[in-house]
C-alpha positions as MATLAB code, in Angstrom:
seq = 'XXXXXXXXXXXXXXXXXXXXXXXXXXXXXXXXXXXXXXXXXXXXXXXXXXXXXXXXXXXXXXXXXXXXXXXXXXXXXXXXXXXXXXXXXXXXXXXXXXXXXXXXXXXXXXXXXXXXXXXXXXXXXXXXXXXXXXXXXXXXXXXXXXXXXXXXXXXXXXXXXXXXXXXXXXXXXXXXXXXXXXXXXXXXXXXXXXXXXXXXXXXXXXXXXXXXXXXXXXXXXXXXXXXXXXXXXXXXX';
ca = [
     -38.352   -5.620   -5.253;
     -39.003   -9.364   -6.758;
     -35.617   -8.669   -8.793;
     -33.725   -6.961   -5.600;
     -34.655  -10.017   -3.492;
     -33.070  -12.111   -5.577;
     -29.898  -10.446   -7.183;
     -29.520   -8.456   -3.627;
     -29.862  -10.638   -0.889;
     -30.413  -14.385   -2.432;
     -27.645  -14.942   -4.486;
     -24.882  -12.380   -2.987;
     -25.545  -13.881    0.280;
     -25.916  -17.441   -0.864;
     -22.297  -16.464   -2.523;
     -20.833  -14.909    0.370;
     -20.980  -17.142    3.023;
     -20.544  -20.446    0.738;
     -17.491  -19.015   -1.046;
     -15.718  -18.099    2.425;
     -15.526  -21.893    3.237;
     -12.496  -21.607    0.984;
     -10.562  -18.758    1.031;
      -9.757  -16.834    3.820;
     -11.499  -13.560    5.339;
      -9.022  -11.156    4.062;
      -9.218  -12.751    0.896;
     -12.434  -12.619    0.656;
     -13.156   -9.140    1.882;
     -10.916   -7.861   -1.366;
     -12.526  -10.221   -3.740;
     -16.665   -8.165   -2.746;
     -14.608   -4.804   -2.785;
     -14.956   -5.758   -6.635;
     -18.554   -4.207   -6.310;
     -17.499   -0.447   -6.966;
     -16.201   -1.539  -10.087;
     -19.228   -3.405  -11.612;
     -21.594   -0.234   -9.941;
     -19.390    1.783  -12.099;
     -19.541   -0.319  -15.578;
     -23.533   -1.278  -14.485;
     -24.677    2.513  -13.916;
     -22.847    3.869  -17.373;
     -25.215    1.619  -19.578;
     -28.561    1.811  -16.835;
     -28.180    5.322  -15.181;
     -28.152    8.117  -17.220;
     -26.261   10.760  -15.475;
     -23.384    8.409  -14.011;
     -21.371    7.860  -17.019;
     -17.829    6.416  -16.636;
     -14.761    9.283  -16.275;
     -11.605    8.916  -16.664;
     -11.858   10.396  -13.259;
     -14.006    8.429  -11.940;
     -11.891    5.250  -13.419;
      -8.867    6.130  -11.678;
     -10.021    6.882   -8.464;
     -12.029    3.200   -7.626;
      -8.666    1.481   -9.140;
      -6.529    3.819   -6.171;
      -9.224    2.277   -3.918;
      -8.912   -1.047   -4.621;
      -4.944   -0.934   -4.355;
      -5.562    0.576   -1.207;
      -7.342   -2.127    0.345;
      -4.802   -4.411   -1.405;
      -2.227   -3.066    0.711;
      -4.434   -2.928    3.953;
      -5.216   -6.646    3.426;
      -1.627   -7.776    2.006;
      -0.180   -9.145    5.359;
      -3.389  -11.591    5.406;
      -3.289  -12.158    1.464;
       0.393  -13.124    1.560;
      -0.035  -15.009    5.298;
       1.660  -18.393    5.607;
      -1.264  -19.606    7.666;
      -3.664  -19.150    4.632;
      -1.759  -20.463    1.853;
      -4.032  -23.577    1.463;
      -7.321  -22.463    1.956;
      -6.654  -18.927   -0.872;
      -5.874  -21.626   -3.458;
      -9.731  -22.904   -3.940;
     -11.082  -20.929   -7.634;
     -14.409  -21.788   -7.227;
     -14.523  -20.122   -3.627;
     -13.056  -16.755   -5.532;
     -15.346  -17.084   -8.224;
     -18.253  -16.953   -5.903;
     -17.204  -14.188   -3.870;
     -16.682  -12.112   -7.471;
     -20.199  -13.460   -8.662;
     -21.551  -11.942   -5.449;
     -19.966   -8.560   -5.593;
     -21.253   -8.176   -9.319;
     -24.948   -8.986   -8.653;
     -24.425   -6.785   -5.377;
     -23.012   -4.213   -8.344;
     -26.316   -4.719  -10.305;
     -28.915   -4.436   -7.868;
     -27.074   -0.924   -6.602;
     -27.636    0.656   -9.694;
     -31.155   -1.091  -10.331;
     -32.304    0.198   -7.122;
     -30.783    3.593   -8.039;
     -32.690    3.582  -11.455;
     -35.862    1.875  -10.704;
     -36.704    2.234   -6.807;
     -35.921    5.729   -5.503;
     -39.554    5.893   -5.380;
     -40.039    2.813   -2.466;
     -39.692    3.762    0.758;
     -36.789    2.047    1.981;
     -37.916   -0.292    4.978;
     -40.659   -1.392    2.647;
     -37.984   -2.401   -0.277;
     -35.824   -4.455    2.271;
     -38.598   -6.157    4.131;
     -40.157   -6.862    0.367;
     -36.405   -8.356   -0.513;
     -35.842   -9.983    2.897;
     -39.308  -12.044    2.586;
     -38.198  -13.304   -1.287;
     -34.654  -14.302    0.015;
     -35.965  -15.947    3.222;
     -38.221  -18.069    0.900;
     -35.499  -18.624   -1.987;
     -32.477  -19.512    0.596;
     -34.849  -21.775    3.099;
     -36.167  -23.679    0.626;
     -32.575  -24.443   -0.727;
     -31.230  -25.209    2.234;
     -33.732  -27.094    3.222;
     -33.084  -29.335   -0.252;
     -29.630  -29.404    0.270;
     -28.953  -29.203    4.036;
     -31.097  -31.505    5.562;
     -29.047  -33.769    6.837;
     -26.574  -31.462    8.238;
     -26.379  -31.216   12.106;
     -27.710  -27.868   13.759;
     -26.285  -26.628   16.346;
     -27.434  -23.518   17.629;
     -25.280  -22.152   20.215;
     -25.401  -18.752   22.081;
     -22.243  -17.492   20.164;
     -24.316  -18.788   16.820;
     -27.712  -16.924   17.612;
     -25.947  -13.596   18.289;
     -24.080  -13.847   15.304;
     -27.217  -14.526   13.543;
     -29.420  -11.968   15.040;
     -26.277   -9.380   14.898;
     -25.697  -10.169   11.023;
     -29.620   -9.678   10.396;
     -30.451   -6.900   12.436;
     -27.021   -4.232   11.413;
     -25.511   -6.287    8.901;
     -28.713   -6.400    6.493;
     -31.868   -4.546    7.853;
     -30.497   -1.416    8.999;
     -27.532   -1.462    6.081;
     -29.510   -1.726    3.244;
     -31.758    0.829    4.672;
     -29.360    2.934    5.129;
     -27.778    2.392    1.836;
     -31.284    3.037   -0.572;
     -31.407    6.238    1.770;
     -28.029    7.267    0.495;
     -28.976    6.248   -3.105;
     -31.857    9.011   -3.177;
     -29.207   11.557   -2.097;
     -25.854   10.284   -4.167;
     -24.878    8.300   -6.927;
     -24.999    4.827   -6.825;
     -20.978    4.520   -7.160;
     -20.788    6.915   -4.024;
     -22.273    4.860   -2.312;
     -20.761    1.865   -3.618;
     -17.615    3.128   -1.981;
     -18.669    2.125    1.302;
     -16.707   -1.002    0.640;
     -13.557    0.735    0.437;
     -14.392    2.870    3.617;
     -15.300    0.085    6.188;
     -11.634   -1.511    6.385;
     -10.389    1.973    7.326;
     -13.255    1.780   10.082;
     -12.319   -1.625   11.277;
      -8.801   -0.006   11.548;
      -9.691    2.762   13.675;
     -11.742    0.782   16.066;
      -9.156   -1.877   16.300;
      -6.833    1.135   17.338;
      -9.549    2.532   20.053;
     -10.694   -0.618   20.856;
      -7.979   -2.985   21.141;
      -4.977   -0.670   21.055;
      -3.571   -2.397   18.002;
      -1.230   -0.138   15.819;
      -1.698   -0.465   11.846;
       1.073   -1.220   10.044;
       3.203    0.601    7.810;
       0.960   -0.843    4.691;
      -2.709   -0.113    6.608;
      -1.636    3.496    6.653;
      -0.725    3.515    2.879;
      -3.650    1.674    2.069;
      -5.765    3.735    4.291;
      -4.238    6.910    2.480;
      -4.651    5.909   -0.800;
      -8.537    4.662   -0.326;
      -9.081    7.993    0.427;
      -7.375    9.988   -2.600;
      -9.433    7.166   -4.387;
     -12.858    8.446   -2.739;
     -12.166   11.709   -3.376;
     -10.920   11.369   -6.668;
     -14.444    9.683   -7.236;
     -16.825   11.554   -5.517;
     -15.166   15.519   -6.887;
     -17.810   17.049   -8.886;
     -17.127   17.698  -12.368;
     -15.847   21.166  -13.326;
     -19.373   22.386  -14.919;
     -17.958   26.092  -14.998;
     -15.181   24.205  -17.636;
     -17.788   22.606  -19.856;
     -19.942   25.474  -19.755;
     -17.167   28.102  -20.728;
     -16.021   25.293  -23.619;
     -19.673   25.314  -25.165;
     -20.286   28.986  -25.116;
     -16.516   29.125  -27.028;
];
């Protein structure tokens, strides 16, 4: 839990929201959808039953290109041009997404045993510690300004953004593999399309459907059990 609150919360969030002061949103949301990938290299060396397919392979990469094309009208946007340029702002979003990888499968191969709430209030005390006493070194002198809008955000961010998603996700890792689950990051942009559609009546695009299509051939590519009847029939041969 000492390791999760640091490689889970401290750093990917410390990552996150410093590396999006350079790069755009859309940007950014492709650069963390990196995490299936290192979940996938992580749990073939750590988790013993998760071994990378060729499979398995080809289905995150059909992922990724889908959210590629669901995010290319923002990627490509004139308005973002100058703030997509800034490496340092990518590199932190990547660093992010591969301790987020790590601590997946760590939690898959070392914590099934901790009862959930207990393993993110454990994490969520370490990071509140690590991440106020930086910012405390190194935002002093920064004015505060605590609106209504800010506080929501806040309390929003904390409440279903972290407590009740990482919950939810070490749940999930006690009944799945940990790149299953992992492959939540491909599945919320198809969310956020729906509910813009129900919501706001906006219509995806011609490339939010492809990428939306081809997200899901990648999930399902990854999460189709392997043919055991196959193997078994080759060994008894």
């Amino acid at each position: 839990m000492l390791f999760l609150g640091i490689f889970q919360m401290s750093l990917p969030f410390g990552l996150i929201f410093w590396g999006e002061q350079y790069i755009s949103s859309g940007l950014a949301s492709v650069l963390f959808a990196t995490n299936p990938f290192f979940v996938v290299i992580f749990a073939h060396f750590i988790v013993g039953n998760e071994r990378m397919t060729p499979l398995k392979t080809v289905g995150v990469i059909m992922s990724f290109l889908g959210l590629l094309a669901i995010f290319w009208l923002d990627l490509v946007g004139p308005n973002n041009l100058t703030i997509q340029t800034s490496l340092v702002g990518g590199v932190a979003l990547v660093a992010s997404a591969a301790c987020s990888g790590l601590s997946t499968v760590v939690v898959k191969r070392y914590a099934r045993e901790i009862h959930p709430a207990t393993n993110v209030f454990v994490q969520a005390m370490v990071a509140t510690v690590i991440l106020s006493s930086f910012s405390l070194s190194v935002e002093a002198s920064l004015p505060k300004i605590f609106t209504l809008t800010a506080i929501e955000s806040i309390l929003y961010l904390g409440i279903c953004g972290s407590a009740a998603a990482f919950v939810g996700q070490y749940w999930l890792l006690t009944k799945t593999t940990a790149t299953n689950v992992s492959l939540m990051a491909f599945i919320t942009p198809i969310i956020a399309l729906i509910l813009g559609w129900a919501a706001r009546h906006e219509i995806p695009d011609f490339t939010g459907i492809i990428g939306a299509g081809l997200i899901l051939a990648g999930v399902y590519a990854t999460t189709k059990p392997e043919n055991h009847a196959h193997a078994q029939c080759s060994t008894e041969l």
